[in-house]
N, C-alpha and C positions, 0 to 999 in steps of 0.2 A: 504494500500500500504506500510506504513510503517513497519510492523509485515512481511509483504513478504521480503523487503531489511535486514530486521531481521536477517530471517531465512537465505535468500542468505549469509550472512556476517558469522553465526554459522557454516552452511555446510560448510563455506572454511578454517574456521577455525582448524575444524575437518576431515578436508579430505588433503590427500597425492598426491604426484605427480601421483597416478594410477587411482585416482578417477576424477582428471581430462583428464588422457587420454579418458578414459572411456565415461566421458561426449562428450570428443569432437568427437571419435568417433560416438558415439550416432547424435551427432547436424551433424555430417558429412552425415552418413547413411542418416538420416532425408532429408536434405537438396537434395543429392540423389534422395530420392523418391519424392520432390515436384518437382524435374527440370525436372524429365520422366513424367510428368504431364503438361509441356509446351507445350502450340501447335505453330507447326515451326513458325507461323506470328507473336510470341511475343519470338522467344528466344533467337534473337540476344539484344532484350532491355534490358532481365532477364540476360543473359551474363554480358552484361556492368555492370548493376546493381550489379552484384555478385562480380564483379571484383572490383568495386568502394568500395563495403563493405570489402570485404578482405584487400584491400589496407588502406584502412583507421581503421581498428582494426589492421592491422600486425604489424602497425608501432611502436603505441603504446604500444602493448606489447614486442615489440623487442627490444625497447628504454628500457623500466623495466630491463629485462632479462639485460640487458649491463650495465647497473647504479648496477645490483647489481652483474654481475661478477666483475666489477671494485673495488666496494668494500670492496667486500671479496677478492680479490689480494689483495687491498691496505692494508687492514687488514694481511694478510697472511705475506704477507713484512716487514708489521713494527713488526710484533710478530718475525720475524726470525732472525732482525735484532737487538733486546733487547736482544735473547738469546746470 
């Protein structure tokens, strides 16, 4: 398990903001074709369920994305303000 969070951690190293669109398309697609494979008596659960995972990944990566637009302002300001 640990050689797998390895290799997770290299590949991101090494990949660009297109190779993770990529991905996510791909997990998008994916995700897609499991939920046309619900039969009507579980797809309101599989809904919540989906929903409850969305919301609880988006946040944290949206909190990232913000700590590091803040940042780089912060940065961008105080470089502009030396010159």
């Amino acid at each position: 398990m640990k050689k797998l969070f390895e290799l997770g951690n290299q590949y991101a190293k090494e990949s660009d903001w297109k190779d993770f669109a990529l991905l996510k398309f791909c997990l998008c697609s994916m995700g897609i074709i499991i939920g046309t494979q619900v039969t009507p008596k579980y797809k309101k659960t599989v809904i919540c369920a989906s929903i409850g995972v969305f919301i609880a990944t988006y946040i944290p990566l949206m909190t990232k994305v913000y700590r590091i637009m803040m940042r780089d302002n912060t940065e961008i300001n105080s470089t502009s303000t030396k010159s």
